[in-house]
N, C-alpha and C positions, 0 to 999 in steps of 0.2 A: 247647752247645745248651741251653736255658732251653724249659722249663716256662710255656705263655704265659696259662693261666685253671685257677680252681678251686683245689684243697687245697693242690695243691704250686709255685700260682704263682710263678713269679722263680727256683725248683730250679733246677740247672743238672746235664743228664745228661754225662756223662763216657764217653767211648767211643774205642775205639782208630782209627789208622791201619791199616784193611782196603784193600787193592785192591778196590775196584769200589762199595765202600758211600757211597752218595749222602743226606747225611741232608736229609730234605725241609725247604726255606725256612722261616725262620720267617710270610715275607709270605704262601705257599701254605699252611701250618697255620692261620692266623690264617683266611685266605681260606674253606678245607671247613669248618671249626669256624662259622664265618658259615654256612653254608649248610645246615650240618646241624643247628644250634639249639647254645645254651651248655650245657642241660642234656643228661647223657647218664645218669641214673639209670634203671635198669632194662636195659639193652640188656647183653645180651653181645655181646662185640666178640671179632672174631681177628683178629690182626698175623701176615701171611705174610709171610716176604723180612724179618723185623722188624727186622733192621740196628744201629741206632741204638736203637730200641723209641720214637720221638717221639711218631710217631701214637697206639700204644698207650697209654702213658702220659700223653698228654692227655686220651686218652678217658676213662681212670682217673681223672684230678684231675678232670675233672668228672663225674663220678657214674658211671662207666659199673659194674654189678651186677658184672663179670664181663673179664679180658682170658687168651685165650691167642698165647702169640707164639711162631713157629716161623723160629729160625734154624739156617743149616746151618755156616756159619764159626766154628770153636772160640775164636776170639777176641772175635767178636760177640756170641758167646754168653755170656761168663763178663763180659764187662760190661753185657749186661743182666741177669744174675744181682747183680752188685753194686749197678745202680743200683735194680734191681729191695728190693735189702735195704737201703740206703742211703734210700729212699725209704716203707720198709715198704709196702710194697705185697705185701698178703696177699691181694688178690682176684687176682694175677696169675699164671696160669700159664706156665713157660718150656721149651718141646724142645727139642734140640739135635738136629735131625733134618732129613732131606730133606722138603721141600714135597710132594712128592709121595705118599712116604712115608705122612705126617702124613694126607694130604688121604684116602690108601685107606684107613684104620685109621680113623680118629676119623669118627664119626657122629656128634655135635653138630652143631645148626643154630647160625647168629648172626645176630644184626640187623644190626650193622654191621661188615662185613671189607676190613679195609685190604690193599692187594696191591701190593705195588712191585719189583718182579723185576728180578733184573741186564738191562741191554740189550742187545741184539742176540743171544740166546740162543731166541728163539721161545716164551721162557713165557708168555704171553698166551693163543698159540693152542692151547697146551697145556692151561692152567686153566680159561679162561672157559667151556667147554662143561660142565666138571667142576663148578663151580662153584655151580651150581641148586641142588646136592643139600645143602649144608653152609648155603644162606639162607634165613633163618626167614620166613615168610609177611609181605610187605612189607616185607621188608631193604632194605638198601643197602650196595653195595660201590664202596670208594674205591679207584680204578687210578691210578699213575702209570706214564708209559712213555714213549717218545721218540718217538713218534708220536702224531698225533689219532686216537681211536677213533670209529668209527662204530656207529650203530643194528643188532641185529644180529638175527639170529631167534627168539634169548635176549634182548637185554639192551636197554636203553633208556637211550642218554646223557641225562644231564638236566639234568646242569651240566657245563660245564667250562672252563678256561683254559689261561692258558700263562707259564711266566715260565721265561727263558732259552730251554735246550733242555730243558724239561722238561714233558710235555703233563701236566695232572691233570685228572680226572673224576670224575662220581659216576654210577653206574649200578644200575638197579632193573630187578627180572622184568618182564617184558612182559603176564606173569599178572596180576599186583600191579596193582591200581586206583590204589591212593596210600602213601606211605609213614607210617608212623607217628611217625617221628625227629622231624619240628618241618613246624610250618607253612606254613614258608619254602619246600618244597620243590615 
């Protein structure tokens, strides 16, 4: 998987054979990174479900202040550790912990959190409620998941597509007037 804008364009991440880890398209990365502007200096960003670490470390290559990424598979984990040092990537924080876990403990907000959770396991309706408390005043949080999401009493679809069986969105508070990421949105 390649690195597709920014410092470490053309990289190529290196990551093992997991059961169930799905690393996101490059045509769907290329797609959010369209939607949510090239530049991402300033934003801290969290990588849940980090898998592969794609999302995060795009966000990295292009500016983003700040990544923490939480995987819970020890061999997911020890190849974003490498690629994470292979890449020097010093703004990047990595756990090797439960999502959940992570999500009780750590009080940091983020602008922008990526969330791609194994399928068919009901993490969705586990997190997104959970979720308000860790996004920074006009965030945006990117879901992938095997269904279309809807508008919710939280959260406000506001882009999304579809490529294969994999639905992507981008979602903001319903408090939230407008996002601050890019103008596109």
């Amino acid at each position: 998987m390649r690195i597709s804008a920014g410092e470490w364009r053309s990289r190529l991440l290196r990551f093992p054979d997991v059961p169930g880890l799905r690393p996101t398209p490059d045509r769907v990365r290329q797609t959010v990174f369209n939607w949510l502007g090239q530049d991402m200096h300033g934003l801290d960003c969290l990588d849940l479900f980090a898998g592969t670490g794609a999302m995060g470390f795009e966000a990295l290559s292009r500016g983003a202040k700040s990544l923490v990424m939480v995987e819970k598979s020890g061999a997911a984990y020890r190849a974003l550790c490498d690629n994470q040092q292979r890449l020097q990537a010093t703004r990047a924080k990595i756990y090797h912990q439960d999502v959940q876990d992570f999500l009780s403990k750590n009080r940091q907000r983020f602008d922008l959190i990526f969330v791609d959770p194994p399928y068919n396991q009901g993490w969705l309706s586990k997190l997104l409620p959970a979720m308000m408390e860790h996004m920074a005043e006009n965030g945006v949080m990117y879901v992938e998941a095997e269904y279309a999401l809807a508008d919710s009493e939280q959260w406000q679809v506001f882009k999304q597509g579809k490529a294969g069986n994999v639905y992507y969105h981008l979602l903001k508070s319903r408090n939230d007037q407008e996002s601050h990421l890019s103008g596109n949105l």
